[in-house]
C-alpha positions as CSV (number, residue, x, y, z in Angstrom):
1,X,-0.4,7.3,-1.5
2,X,0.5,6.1,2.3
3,X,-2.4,6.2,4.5
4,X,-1.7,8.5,7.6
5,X,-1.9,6.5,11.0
6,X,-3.5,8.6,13.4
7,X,-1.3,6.7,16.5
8,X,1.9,8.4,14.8
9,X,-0.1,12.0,14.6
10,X,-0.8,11.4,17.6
11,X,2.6,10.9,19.5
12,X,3.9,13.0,17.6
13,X,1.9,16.0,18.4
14,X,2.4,15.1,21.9
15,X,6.3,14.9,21.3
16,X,5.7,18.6,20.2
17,X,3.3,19.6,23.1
18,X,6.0,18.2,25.7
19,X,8.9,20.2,23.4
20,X,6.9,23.2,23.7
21,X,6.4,23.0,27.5
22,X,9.6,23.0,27.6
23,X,10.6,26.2,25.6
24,X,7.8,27.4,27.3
25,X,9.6,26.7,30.7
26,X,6.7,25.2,31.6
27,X,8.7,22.1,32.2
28,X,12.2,23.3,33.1
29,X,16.1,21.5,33.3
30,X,15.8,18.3,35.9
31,X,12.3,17.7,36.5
32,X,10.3,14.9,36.2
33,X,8.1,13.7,33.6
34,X,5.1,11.3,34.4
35,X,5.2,8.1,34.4
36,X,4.7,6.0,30.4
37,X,1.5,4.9,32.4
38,X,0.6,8.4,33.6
39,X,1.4,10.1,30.4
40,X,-0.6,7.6,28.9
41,X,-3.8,8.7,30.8
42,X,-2.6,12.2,31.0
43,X,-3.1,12.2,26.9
44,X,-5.6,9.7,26.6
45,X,-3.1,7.3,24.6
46,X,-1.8,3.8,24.9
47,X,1.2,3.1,26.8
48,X,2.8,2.1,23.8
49,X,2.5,5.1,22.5
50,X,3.3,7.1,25.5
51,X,6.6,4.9,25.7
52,X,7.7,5.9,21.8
53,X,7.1,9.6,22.8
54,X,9.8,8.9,25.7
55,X,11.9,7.1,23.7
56,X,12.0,9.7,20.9
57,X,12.3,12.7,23.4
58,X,15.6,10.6,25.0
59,X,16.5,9.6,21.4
60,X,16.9,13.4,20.5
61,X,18.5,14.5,23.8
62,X,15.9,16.3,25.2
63,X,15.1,13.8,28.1
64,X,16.9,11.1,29.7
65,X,16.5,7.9,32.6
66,X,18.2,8.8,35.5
67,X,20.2,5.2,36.3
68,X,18.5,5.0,39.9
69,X,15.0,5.2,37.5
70,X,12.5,4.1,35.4
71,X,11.6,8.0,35.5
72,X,12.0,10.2,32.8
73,X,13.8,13.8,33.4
74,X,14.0,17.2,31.3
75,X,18.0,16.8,30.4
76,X,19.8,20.4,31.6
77,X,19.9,23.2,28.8
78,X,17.1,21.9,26.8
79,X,15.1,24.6,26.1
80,X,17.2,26.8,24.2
81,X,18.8,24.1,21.3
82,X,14.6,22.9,21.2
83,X,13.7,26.2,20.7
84,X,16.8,26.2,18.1
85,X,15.9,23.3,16.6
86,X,12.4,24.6,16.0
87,X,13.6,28.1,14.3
88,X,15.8,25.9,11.9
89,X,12.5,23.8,10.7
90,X,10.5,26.6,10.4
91,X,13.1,28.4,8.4
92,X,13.2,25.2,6.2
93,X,9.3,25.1,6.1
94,X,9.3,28.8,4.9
95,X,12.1,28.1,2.2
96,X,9.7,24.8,1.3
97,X,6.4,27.2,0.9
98,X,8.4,29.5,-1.1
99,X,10.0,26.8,-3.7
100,X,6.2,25.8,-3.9
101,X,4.8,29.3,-4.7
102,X,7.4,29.6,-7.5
103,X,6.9,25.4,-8.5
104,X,3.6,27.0,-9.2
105,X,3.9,30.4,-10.5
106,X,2.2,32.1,-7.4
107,X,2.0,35.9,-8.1
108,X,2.4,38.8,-5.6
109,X,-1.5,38.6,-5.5
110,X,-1.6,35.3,-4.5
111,X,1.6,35.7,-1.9
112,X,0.8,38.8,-0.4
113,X,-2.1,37.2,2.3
114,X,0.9,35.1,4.1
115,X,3.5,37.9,3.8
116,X,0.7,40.0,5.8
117,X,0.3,37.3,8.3
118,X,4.0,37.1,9.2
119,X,4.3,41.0,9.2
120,X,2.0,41.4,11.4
121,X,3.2,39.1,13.6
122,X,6.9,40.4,13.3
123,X,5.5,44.1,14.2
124,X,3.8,42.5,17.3
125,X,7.5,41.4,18.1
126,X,8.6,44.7,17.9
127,X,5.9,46.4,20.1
128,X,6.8,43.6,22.8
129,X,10.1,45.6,23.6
């Protein structure tokens, strides 16, 4: 079994904490991120590790260097094909816990607690209208 790094949890859960900020519009089309150096202290992380964050935020579109920069910027029309991107995993992590309930012969029993969860959350969808 590969032993789990806890440097690539960590950038990656900031990679995710930056993506939701985003959705969020917490960070919006154009602005500025901090500096690799600033992030770094921001997230109490190396710069090395605040530097792969960037370069797999720019990697996947959803930053970019301005050319008169070091600076990283929130590329324009970023928030809705993250928040995409995100629906589309979690669809595929649904369809994954569902080929492992049958892989395992789960029963409605054993099911029915995370059916409940995500009705309830769809009905406090609904009463959000």
């Amino acid at each position: 079994m590969n032993k789990v790094n806890s440097q690539d949890l960590k950038w990656q859960e900031i990679k995710f904490y930056i993506e939701l900020k985003i959705i969020k519009g917490e960070l919006k089309s154009g602005d500025k991120l901090p500096s690799v150096r600033e992030a770094a202290g921001e997230y109490n992380i190396t710069k090395e590790t605040a530097a792969k964050v960037y370069i797999k935020l720019e990697e996947e579109g959803v930053i970019m260097k301005r050319a008169d920069t070091t600076r990283y910027y929130v590329k324009p029309f970023t928030a809705t094909s993250l928040k995409n991107k995100h629906i589309t995993n979690l669809k595929n992590e649904v369809e994954e816990i569902i080929n492992k309930a049958k892989n395992i012969n789960a029963n409605y029993e054993e099911i029915k607690p995370m059916r409940d969860l995500l009705e309830a959350y769809l009905n406090s969808l609904g009463s959000l209208k």
